[in-house]
C-alpha positions in Angstrom: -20.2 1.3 10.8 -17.1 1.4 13.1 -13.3 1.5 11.5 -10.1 1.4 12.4 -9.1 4.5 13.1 -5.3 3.4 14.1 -5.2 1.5 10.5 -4.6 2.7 6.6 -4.5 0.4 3.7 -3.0 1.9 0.3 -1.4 0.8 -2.7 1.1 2.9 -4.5 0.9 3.0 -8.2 3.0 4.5 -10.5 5.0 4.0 -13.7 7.6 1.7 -14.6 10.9 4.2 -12.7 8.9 7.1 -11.7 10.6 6.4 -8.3 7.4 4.9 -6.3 10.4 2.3 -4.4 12.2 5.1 -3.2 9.8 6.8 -1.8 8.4 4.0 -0.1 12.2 3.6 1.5 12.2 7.7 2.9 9.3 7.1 4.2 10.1 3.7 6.2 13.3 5.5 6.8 11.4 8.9 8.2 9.6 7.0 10.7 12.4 4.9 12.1 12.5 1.6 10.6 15.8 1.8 10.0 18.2 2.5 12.6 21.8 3.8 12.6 23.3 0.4 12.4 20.8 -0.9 9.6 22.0 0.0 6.4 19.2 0.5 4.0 19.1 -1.2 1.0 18.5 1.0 -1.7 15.3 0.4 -3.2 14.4 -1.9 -0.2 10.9 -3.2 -1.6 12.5 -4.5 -4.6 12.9 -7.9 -3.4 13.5 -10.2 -6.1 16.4 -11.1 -7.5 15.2 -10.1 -11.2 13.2 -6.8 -9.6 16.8 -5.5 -7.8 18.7 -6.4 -11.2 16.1 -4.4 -13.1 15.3 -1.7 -11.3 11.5 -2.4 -11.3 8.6 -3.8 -9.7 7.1 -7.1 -10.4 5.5 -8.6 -7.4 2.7 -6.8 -5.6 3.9 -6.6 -2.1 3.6 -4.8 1.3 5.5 -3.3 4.0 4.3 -1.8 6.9 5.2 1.9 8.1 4.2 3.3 11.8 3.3 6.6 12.1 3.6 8.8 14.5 4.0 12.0 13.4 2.0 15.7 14.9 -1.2 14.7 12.1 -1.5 11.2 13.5 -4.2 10.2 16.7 -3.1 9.1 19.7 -1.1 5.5 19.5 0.1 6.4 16.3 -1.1 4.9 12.4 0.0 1.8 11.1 0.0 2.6 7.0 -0.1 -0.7 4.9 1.7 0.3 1.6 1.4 -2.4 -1.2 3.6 -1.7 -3.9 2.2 -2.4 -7.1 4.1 -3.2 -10.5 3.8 0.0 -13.1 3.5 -2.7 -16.0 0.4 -3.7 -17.5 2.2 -7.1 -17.8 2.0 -7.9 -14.4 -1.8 -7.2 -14.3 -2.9 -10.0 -11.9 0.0 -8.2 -9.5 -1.8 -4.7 -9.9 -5.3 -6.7 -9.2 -4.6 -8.5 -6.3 -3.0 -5.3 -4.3 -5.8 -3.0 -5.3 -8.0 -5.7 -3.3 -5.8 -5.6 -0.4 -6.5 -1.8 -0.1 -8.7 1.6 0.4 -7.1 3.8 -1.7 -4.4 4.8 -3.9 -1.2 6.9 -4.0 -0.9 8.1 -7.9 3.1 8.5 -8.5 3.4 10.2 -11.5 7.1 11.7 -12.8 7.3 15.8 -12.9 8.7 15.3 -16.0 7.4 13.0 -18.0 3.9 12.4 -16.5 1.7 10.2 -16.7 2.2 7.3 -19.3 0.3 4.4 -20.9 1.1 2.3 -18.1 -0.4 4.8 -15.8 -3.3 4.7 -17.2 -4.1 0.7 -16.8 -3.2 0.8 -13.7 -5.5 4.3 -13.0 -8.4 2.5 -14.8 -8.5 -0.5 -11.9 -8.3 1.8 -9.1 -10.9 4.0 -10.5 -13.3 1.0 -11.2 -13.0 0.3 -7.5 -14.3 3.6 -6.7 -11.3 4.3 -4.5 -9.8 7.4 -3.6 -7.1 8.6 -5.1 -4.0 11.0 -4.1 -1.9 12.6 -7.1 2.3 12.5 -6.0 3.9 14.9 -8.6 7.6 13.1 -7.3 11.1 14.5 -9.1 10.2 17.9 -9.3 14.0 18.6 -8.7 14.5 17.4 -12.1 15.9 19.7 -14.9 13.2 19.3 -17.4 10.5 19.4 -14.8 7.2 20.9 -16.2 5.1 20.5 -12.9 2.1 22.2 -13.9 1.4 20.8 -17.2 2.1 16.8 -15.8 -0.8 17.8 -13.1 -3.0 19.3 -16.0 -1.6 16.1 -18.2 -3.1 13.6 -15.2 -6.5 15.8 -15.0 -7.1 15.1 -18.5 -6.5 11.6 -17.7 -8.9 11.3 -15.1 -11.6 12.8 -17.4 -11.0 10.5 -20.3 -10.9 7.5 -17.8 -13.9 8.9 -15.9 -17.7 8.0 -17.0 -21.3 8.0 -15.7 -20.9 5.4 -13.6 -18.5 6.8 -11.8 -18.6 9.5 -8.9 -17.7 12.7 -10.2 -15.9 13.0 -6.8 -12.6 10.9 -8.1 -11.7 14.7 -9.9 -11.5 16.1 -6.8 -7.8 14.7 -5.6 -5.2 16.2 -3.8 -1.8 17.0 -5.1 1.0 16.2 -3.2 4.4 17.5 -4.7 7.5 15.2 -3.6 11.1 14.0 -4.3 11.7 11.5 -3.3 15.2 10.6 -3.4 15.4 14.0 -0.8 12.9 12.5 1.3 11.0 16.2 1.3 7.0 16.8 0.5 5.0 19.7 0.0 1.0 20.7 -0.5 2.6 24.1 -2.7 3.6 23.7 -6.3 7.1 24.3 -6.6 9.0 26.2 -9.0 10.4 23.8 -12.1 13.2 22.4 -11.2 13.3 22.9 -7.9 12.8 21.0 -4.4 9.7 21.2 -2.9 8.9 23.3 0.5 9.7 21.7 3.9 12.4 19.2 5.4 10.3 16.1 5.5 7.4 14.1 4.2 4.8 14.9 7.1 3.0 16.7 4.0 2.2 13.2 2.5 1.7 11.0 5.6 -1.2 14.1 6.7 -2.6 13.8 3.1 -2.7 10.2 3.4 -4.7 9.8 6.7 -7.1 12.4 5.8 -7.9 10.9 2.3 -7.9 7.6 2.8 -10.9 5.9 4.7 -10.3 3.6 8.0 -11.1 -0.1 7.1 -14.7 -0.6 8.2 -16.2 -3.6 10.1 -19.4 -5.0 11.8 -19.5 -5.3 15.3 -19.1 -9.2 16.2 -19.0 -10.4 12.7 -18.1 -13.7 12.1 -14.4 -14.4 11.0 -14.0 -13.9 7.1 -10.6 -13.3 5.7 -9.3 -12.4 1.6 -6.5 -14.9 0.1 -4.8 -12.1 -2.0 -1.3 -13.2 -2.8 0.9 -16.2 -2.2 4.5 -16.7 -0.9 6.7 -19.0 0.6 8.9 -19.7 3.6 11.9 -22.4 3.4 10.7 -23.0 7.2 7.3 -22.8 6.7 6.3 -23.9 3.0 3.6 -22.0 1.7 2.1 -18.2 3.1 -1.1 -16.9 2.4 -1.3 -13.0 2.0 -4.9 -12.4 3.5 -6.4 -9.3 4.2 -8.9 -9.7 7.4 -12.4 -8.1 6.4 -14.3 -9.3 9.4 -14.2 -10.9 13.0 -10.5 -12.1 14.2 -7.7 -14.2 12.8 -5.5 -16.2 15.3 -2.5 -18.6 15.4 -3.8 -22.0 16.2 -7.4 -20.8 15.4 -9.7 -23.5 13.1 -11.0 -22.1 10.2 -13.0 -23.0 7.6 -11.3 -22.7 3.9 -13.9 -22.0 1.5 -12.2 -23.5 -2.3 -12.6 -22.1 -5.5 -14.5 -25.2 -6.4 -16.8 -24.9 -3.6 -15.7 -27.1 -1.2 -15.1 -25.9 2.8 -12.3 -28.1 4.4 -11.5 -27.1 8.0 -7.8 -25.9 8.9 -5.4 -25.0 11.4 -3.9 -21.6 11.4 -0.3 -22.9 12.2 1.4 -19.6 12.3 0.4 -15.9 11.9 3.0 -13.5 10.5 2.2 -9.4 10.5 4.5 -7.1 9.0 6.7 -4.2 10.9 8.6 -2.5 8.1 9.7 -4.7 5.5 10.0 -7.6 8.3 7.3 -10.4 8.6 7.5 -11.2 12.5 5.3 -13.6 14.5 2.3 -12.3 15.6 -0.8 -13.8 17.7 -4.1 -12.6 15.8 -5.3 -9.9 13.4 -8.5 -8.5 13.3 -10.5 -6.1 10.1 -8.6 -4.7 7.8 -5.2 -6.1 8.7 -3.1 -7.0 6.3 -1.1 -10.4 7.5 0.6 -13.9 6.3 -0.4 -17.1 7.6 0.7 -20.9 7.3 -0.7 -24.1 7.4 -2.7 -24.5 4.1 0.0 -26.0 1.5 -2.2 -25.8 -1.4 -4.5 -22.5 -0.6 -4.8 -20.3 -3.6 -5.4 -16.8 -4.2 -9.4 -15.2 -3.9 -10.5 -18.4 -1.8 -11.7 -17.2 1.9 -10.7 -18.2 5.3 -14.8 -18.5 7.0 -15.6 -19.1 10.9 -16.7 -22.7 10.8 -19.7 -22.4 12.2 -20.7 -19.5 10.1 -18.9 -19.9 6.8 -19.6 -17.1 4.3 -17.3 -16.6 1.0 -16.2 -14.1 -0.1 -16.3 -12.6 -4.1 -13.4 -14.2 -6.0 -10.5 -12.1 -7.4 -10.5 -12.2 -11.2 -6.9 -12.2 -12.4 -6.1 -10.7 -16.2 -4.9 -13.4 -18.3 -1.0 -13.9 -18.6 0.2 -11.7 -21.0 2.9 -14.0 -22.8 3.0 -17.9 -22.8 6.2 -19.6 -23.6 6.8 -24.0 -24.0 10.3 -25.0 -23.2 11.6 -27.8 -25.2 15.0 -29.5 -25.2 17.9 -28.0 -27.3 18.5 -29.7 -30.6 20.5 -27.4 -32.4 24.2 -28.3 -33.7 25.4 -26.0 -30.7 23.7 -28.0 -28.5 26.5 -28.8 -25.3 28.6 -25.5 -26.3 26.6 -22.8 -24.4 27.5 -21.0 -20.9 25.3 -21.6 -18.1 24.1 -23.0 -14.9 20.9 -24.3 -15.2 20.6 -26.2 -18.4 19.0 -29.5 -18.0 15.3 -29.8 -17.8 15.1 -30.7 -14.1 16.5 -28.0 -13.5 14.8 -25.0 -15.0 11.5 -27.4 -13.9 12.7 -27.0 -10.6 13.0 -23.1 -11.1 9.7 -22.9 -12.1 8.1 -24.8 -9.4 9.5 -22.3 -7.0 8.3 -19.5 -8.9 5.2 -20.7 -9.2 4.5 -20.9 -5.3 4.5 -17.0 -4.8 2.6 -16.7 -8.4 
């Protein structure tokens, strides 16, 4: 089959602070997505308003890095990175990046290795029969213990590991990092101290060799993966799809295949691909791309975009159950018209969680 040999889809998963953000930012950073006159945002994939206030991950979501480095082909790589949450609370997050992608970055801290969290998110990937690198990152820390966290995430593998799958997924790479320095290395370092080399060419080489090209059929028929929701105060609601076959295009007609079975046909009214963190216009997208589009107000996530002529659906996404469930009722208590706060009234927090449902 042919691929894309100027395309890599992968989802970093790690740990709830194990510092999978920041590395995402040295390596945007690394291959100029940020210019002089750009100040970086620390932790620039944290997005949301609660994610930046916490410190941690909640929505699955991608950004875009181009590489160009001495280990990439001519024309350079474009490396789709979805960042994935690190809690099993957020596990229809972790499910709908791991279908956006071909394989998967493992994060894990030198120090305190891998954790129960780890492991749900490890399980998924290794169900998928992806590939899977190991990042050992923060081995400048203190209490690193390097060798026994890769030992620790061996022994993970095997206890996550069974007949039906390929006895392969032991064989990983090992990729030590720190990523606040913005410095990788294939050699174990001593404890406590930074890995070899000045960059993280290391990582990005790793990451191309390891991770498979999307593949395609030669004059497929369009079909196209709703995998996350957003929205747009200009342009109401974006569809996250990843393009499996044929070619996507702004203004195209296409046929929306519904979860209950029903094929309406739609106009593509704008195409969005992603350079960096930034979502800019774009004309069409073709396999394995990873773009937003508009025009379908109440699309949902696992329907498929079809060619009209041809349309063919693909499987649907199951999505863990919500973890917690909360009802809202009005405040009755004697202190009821003595507490602080903005949004108070009903309306109000309904209003909030309209807008928080669009995006999940």
């Amino acid at each position: 089959m042919p691929t894309r040999s100027d395309l890599r889809n992968v989802a970093i998963v790690a740990h709830v602070d194990h510092g999978k953000t920041t590395l995402v930012d040295a390596m945007l950073q690394q291959q100029g997505h940020y210019d002089e006159h750009h100040q970086l945002a620390e932790r620039a994939m944290d997005s949301g308003d609660l994610e930046r206030e916490k410190g941690i991950t909640i929505l699955a979501k991608n950004t875009a890095v181009r590489y160009n480095g001495p280990g990439a082909p001519e024309g350079g790589v474009t490396i789709n990175i979805i960042d994935t949450p690190g809690h099993a609370d957020f596990g229809g997050e972790v499910e709908r990046g791991l279908s956006m992608v071909d394989g998967i970055v493992l994060l894990v801290d030198a120090s305190e290795g891998p954790l129960p969290q780890t492991r749900f998110v490890l399980r998924k990937a290794l169900n998928a029969d992806m590939p899977v690198i190991l990042v050992v990152n923060k081995t400048d820390r203190g209490d690193a213990r390097i060798a026994e966290v890769v030992d620790e995430t061996y022994e993970l593998f095997m206890d996550l590991l069974d007949e039906s799958h390929s006895q392969d997924a032991l064989d990983f790479p090992v990729v030590y990092a720190s990523g606040r320095a913005g410095i990788a290395s294939l050699i174990q370092p001593e404890n406590a101290s930074m890995p070899e080399g000045n960059d993280l060419e290391p990582l990005f080489k790793t990451i191309l060799d390891t991770i498979p090209a999307p593949t395609y059929t030669e004059g497929a028929p369009l079909q196209a993966h709703v995998t996350n929701l957003d929205a747009s105060p200009f342009l109401g609601r974006l569809a996250l799809v990843r393009v499996h076959e044929g070619t996507l295009r702004k203004g195209q007609q296409v046929a929306w295949m519904r979860r209950d079975g029903e094929v309406k046909n739609v106009k593509i009214t704008e195409l969005l691909v992603t350079e960096g963190l930034e979502r800019k216009p774009g004309e069409s997208a073709g396999p394995g791309d990873i773009v937003a589009i508009a025009g379908i107000p109440d699309i949902t996530i696992g329907e498929t975009l079809a060619d009209p002529d041809n349309p063919v659906a693909l499987p649907l996404i199951h999505v863990d159950e919500p973890a917690i469930s909360m009802t809202i009722g009005t405040n009755t208590s004697p202190l009821v018209g003595r507490t602080k706060g903005g949004k108070v009234t009903a309306r109000l927090v309904k209003d909030r969680l309209d807008a928080e449902l669009v995006g999940n």
